[in-house]
N, CA and C of each residue as an Amber inpcrd file, in Angstrom:
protein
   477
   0.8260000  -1.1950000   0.0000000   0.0000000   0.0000000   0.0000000
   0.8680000   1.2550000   0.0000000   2.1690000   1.1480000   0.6860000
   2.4250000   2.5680000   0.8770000   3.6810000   2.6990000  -0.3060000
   3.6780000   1.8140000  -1.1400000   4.2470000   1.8920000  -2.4220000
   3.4960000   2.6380000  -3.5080000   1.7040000   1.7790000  -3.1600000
   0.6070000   2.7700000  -4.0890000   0.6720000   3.5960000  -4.0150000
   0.4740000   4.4910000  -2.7980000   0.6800000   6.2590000  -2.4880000
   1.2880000   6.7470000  -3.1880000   3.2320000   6.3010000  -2.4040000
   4.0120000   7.0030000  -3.2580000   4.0260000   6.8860000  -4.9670000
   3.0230000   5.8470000  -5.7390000   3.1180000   5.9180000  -7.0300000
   1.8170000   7.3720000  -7.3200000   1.1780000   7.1900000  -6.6930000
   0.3190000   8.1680000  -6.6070000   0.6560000   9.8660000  -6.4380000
   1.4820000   9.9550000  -5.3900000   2.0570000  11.2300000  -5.2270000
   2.9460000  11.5860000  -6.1600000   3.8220000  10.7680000  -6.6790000
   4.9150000  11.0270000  -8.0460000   3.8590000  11.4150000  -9.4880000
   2.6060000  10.5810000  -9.8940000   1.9320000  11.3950000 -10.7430000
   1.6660000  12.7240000 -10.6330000   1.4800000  12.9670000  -9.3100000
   0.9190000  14.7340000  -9.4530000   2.1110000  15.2110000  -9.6300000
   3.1320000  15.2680000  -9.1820000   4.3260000  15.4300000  -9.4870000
   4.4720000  15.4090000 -11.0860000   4.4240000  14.1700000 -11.7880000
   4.5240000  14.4410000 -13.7030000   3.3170000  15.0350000 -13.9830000
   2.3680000  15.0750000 -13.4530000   1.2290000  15.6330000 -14.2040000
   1.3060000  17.2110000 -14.1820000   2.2940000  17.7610000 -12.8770000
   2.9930000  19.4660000 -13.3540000   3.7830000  19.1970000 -13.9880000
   4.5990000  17.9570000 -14.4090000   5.7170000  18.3680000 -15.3760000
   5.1610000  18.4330000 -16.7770000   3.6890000  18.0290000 -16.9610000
   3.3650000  17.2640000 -18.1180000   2.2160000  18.7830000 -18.2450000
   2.0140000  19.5270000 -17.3280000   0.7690000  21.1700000 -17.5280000
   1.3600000  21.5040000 -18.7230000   0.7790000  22.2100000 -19.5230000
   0.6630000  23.2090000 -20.0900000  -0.0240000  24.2940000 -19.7750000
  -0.4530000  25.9550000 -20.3670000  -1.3660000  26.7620000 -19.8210000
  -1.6370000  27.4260000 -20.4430000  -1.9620000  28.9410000 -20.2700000
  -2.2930000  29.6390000 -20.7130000  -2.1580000  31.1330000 -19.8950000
  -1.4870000  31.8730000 -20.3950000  -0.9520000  32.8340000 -19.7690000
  -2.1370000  34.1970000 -19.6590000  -2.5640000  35.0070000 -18.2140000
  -3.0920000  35.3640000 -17.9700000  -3.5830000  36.4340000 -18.9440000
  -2.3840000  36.9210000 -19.4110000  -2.3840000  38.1930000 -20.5340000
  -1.8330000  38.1070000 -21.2390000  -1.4350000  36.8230000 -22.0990000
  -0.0950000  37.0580000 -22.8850000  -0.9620000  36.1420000 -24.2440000
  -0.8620000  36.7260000 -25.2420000  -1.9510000  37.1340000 -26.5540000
  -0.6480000  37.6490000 -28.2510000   0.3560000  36.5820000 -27.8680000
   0.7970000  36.9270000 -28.9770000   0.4860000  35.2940000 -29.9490000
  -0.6070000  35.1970000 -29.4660000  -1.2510000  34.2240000 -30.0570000
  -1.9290000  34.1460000 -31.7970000  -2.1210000  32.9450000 -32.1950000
  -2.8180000  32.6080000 -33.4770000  -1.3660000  33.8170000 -34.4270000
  -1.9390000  34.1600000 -35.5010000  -1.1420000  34.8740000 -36.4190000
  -0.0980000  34.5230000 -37.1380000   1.0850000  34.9130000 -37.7650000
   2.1580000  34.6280000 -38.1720000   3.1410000  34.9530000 -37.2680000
   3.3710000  35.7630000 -36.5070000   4.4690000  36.9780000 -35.6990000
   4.4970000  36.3580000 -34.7910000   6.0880000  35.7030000 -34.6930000
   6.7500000  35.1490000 -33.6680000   7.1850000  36.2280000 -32.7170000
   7.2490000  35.5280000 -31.3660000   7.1520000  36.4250000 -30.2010000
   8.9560000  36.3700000 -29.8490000   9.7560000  37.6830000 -29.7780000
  10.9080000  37.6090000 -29.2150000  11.5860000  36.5140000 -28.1820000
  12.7800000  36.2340000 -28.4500000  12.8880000  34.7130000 -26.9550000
  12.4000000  35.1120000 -25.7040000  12.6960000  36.0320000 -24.9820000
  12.1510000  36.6730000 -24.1110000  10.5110000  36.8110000 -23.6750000
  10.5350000  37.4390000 -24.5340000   8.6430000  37.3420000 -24.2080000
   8.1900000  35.7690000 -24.4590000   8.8160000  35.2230000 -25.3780000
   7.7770000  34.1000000 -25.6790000   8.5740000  33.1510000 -24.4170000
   9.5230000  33.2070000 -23.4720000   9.9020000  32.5770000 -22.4400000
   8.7260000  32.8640000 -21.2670000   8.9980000  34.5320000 -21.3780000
   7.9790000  35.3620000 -20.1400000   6.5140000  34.8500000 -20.1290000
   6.2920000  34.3270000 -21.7260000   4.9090000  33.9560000 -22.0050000
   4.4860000  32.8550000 -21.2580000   5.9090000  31.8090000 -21.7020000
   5.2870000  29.9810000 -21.8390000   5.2560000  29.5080000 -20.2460000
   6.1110000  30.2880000 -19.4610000   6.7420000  30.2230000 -18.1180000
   5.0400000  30.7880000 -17.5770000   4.5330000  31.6020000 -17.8080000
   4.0570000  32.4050000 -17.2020000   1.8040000  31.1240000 -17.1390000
   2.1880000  30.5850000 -18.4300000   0.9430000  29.6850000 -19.1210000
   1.4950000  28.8450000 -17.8400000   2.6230000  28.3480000 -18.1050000
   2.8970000  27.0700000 -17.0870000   2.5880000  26.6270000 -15.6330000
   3.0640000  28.4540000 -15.2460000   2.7200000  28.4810000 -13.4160000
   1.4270000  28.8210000 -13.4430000   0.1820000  29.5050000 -14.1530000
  -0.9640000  29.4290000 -14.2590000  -1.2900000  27.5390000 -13.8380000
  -1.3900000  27.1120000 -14.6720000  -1.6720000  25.5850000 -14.7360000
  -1.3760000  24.9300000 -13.5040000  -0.1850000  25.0410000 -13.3370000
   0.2660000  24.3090000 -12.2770000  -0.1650000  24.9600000 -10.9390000
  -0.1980000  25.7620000 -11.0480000  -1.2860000  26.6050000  -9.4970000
  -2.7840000  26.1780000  -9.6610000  -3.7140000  25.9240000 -10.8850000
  -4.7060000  25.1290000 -10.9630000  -4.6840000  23.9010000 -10.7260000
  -3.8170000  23.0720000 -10.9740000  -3.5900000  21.4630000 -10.9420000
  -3.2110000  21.3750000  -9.1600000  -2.4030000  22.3510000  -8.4150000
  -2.2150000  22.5310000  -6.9840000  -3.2790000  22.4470000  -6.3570000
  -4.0840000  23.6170000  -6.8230000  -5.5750000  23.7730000  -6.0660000
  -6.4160000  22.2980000  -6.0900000  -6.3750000  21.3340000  -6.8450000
  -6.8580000  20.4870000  -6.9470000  -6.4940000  19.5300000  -5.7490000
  -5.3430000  19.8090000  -5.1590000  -4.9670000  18.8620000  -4.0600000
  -4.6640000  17.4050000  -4.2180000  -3.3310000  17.5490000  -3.8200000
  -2.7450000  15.6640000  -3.7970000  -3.5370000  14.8700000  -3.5940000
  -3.4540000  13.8390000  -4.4100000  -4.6380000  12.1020000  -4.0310000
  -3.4140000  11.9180000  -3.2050000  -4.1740000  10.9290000  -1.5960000
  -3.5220000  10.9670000  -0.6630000  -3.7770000   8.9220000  -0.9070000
  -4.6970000   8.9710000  -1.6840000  -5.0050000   7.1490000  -1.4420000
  -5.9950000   6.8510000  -3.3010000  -5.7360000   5.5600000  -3.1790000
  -6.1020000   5.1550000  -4.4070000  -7.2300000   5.2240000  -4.2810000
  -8.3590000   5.7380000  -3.9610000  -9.7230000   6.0370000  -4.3320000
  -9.9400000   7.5420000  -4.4990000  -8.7380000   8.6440000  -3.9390000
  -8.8600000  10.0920000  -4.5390000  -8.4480000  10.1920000  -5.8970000
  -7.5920000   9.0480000  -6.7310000  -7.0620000   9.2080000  -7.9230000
  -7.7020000   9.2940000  -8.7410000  -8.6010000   8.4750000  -8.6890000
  -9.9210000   8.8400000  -9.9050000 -10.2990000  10.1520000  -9.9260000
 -10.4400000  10.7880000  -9.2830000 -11.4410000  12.4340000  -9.0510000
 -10.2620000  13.3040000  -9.3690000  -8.7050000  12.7550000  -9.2750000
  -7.7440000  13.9090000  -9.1990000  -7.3520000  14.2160000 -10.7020000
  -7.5930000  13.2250000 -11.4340000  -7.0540000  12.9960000 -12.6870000
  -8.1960000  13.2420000 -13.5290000  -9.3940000  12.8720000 -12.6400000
 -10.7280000  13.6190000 -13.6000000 -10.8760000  15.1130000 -13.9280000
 -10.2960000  15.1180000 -13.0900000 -10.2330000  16.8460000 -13.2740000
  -8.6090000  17.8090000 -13.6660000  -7.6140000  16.9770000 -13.5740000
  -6.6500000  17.1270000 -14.0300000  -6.3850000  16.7140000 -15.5870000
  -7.1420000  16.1730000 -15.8570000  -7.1920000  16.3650000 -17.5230000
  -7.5610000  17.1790000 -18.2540000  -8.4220000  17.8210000 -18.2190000
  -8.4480000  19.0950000 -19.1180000  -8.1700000  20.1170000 -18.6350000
  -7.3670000  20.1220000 -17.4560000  -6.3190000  21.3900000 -16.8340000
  -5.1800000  21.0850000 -18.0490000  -4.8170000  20.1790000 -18.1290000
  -3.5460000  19.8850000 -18.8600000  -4.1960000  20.2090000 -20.2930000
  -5.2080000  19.6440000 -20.6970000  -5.6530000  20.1170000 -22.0300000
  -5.7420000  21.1940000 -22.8050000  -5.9180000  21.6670000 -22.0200000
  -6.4560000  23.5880000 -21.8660000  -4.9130000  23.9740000 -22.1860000
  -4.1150000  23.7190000 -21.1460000  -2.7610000  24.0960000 -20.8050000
  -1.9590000  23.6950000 -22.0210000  -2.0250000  22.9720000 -22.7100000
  -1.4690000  22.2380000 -23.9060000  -1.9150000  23.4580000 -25.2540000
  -3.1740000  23.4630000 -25.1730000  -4.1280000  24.1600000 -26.0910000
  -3.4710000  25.7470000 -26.2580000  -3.3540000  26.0860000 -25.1180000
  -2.6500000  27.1830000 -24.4360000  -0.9180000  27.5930000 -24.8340000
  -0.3850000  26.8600000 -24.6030000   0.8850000  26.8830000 -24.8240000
   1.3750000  26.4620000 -26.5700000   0.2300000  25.8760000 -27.4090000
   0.5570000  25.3410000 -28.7690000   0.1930000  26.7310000 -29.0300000
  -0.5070000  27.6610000 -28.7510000  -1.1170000  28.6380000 -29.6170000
   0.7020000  29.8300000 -29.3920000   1.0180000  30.0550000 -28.7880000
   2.5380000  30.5880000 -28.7640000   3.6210000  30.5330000 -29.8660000
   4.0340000  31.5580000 -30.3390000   5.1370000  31.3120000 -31.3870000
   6.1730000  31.8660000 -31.0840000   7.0710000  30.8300000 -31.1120000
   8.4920000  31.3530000 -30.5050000   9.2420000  31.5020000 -31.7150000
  10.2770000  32.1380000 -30.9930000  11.2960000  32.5520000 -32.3700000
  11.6670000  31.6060000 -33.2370000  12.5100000  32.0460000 -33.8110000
  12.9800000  30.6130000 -34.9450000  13.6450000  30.1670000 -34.1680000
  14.8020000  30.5270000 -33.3000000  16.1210000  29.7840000 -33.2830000
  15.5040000  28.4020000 -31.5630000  13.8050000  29.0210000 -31.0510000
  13.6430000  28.0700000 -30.2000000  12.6620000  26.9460000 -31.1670000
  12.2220000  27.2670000 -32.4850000  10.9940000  27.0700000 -32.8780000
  11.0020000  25.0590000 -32.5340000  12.2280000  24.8420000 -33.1760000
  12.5290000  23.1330000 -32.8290000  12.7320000  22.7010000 -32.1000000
  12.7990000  22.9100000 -30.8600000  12.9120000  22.6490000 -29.2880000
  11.8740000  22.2630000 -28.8650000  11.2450000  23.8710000 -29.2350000
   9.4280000  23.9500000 -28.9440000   8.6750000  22.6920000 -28.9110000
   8.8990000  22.2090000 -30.4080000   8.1910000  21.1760000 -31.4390000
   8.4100000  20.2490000 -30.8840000   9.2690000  19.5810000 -30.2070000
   9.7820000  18.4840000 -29.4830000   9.1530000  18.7020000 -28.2680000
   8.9220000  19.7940000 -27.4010000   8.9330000  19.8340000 -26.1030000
   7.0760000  19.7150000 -26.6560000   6.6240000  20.5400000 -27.2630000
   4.7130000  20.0830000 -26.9390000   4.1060000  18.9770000 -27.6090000
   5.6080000  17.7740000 -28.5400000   4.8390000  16.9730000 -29.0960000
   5.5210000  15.6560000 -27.4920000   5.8450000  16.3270000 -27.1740000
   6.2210000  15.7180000 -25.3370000   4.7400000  15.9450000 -24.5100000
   4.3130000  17.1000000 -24.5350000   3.3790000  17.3810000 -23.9550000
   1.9610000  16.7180000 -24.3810000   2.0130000  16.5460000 -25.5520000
   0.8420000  15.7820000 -26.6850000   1.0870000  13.9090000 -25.4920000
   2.0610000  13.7690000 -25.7540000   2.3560000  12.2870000 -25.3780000
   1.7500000  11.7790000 -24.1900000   2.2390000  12.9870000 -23.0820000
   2.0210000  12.9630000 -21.5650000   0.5360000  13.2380000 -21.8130000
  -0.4800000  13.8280000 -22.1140000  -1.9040000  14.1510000 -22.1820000
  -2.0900000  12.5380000 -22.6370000  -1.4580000  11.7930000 -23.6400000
  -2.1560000  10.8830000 -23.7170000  -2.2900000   9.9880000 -22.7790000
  -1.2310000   9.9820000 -22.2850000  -0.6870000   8.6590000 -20.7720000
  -1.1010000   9.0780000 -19.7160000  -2.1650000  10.6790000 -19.6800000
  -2.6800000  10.3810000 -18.3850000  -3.6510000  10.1720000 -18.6130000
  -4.3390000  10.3370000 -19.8430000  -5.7600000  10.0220000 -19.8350000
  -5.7670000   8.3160000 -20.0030000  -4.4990000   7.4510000 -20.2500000
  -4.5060000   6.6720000 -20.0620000  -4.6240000   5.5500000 -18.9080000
  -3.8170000   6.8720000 -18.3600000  -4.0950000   6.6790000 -16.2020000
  -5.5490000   6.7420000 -15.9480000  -6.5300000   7.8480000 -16.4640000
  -7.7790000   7.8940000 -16.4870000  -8.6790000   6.6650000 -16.6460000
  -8.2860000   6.3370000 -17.6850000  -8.8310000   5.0180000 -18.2870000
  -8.6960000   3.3560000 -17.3200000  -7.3240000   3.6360000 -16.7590000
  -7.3440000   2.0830000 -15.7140000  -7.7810000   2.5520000 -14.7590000
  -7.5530000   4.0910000 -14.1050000  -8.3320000   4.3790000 -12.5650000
  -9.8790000   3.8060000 -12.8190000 -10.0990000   4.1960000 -13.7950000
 -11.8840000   3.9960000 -13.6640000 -12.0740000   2.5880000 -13.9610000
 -11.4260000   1.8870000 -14.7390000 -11.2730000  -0.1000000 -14.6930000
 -10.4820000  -0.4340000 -13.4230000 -10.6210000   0.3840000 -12.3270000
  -9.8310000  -0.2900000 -11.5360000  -8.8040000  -1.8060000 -11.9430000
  -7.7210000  -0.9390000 -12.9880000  -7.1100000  -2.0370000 -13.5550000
  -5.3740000  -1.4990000 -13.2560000  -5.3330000  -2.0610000 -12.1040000
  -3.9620000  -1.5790000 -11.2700000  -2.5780000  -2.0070000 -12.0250000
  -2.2460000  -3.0910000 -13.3060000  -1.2300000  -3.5360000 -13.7330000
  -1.1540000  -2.5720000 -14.8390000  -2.5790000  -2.0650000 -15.2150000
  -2.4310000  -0.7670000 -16.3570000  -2.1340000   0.4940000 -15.5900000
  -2.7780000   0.5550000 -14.1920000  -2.5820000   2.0930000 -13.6520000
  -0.5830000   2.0950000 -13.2220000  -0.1300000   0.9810000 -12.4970000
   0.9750000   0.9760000 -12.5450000   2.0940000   1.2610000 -13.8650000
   1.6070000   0.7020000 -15.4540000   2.4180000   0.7300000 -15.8960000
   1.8010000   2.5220000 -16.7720000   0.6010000   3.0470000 -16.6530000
   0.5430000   4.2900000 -16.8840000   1.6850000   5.4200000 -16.2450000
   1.3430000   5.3190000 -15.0550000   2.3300000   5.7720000 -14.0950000
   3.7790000   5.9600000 -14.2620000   4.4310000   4.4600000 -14.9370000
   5.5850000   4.3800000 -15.3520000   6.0310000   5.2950000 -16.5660000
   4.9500000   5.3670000 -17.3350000   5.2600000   5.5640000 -19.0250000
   4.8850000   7.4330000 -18.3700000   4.6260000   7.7830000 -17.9590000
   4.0720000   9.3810000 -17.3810000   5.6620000   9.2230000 -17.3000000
   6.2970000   8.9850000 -16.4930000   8.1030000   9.0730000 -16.1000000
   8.9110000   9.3060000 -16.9430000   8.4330000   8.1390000 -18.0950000
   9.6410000   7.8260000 -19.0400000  10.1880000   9.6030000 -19.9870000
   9.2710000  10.3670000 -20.1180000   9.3920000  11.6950000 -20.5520000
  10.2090000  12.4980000 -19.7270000  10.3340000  13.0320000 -18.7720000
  10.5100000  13.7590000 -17.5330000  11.7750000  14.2950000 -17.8980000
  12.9120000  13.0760000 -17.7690000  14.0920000  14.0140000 -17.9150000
  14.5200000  14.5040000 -19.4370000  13.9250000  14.2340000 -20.4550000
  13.5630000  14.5100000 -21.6700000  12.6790000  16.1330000 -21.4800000
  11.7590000  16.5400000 -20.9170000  10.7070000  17.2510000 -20.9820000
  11.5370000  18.6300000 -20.0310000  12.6810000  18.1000000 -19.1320000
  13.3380000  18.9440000 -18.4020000  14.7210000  19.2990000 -19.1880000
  15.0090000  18.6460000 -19.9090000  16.4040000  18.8060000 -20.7510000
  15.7620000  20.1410000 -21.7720000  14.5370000  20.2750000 -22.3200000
  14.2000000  20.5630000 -23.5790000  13.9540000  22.0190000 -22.9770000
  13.2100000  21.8100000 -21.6350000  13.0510000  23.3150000 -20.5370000
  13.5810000  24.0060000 -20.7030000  15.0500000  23.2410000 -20.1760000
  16.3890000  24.0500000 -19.7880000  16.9850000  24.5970000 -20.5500000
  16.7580000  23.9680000 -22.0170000  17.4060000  24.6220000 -23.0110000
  17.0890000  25.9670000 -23.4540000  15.3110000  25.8490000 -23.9080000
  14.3680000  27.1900000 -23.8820000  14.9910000  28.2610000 -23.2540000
  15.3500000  27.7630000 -22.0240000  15.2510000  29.1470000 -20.6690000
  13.8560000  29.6180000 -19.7940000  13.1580000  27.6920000 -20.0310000
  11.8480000  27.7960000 -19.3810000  12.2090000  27.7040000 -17.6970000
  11.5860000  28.3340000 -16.7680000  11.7080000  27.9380000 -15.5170000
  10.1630000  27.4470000 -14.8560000   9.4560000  27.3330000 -15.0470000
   7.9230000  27.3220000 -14.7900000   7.5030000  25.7280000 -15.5630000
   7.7110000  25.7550000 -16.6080000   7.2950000  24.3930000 -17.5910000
   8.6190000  23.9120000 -17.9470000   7.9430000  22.3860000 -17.4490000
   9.0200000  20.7910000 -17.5810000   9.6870000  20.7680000 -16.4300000
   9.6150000  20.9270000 -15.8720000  10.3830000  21.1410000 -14.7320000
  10.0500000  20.5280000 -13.1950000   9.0980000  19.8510000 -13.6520000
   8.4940000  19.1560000 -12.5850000   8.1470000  19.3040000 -11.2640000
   8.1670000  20.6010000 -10.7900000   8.1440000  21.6630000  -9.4160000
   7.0740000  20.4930000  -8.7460000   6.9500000  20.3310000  -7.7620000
   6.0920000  20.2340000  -6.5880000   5.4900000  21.5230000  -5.8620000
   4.4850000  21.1140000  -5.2970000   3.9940000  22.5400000  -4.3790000
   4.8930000  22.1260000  -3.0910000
């Protein structure tokens, strides 16, 4: 049991590494006109800690019967957040980083809704190996961060 937890507490953990968002005011969205590195950092950073302060408010599953409800509702935080952060155009010289880092983010949306899918089959050899495959990105999703000059997104912060 207290192996489940801790598999439990490490998802909320990837599931901020895996947010995307949407930045409170930041609208250099849709169009052609890429946003300076700077701003479009100030931007993606800014979508990220949005999200992840929503996905917080949601509060840690403390036991395998809060996981269902945490991830029910942590999915289209991340969706949104994804939705959010694709609409951003970064300069050229991040543009391929980018592309790598939200088709990372595409991946992780799928593997939690995949987590979604065994929480509700109470099918624990799928929720375990969901769990796993949420991981396998991480230091990939933090390498691609670091490069950006993201501090907010991939980065896997805890509250």
């Amino acid at each position: 049991m207290r192996r489940g937890l801790a598999a439990l507490l490490g998802v909320f953990t990837l599931l901020l590494a895996a947010c995307g968002g949407g930045s409170g005011g930041a609208s250099s969205t849709g169009g052609g006109t890429s946003l300076s590195a700077a701003d479009f950092r100030k931007q993606a950073d800014a979508i990220c800690a949005k999200y992840e302060q929503k996905l917080n408010d949601i509060g840690q599953p403390t036991s395998a019967s809060e996981l269902g409800d945490f991830v029910d509702q942590a999915v289209p935080l991340i969706e949104q957040g994804n939705n959010d952060l694709q609409k951003l155009k970064p300069p050229g010289e991040l543009q391929a980083d980018w592309d790598k880092a939200m088709a990372i983010q595409d991946e992780n949306l799928q593997k939690t809704r995949d987590l979604q899918d065994a929480v509700h089959k109470n099918d624990q050899a799928a929720i375990q190996n969901a769990l796993a495959d949420l991981g396998s990105n991480q230091a990939e999703s933090q390498r691609l961060a670091a490069k950006i000059g993201l501090e907010n997104c991939g980065q896997g912060q805890t509250q």
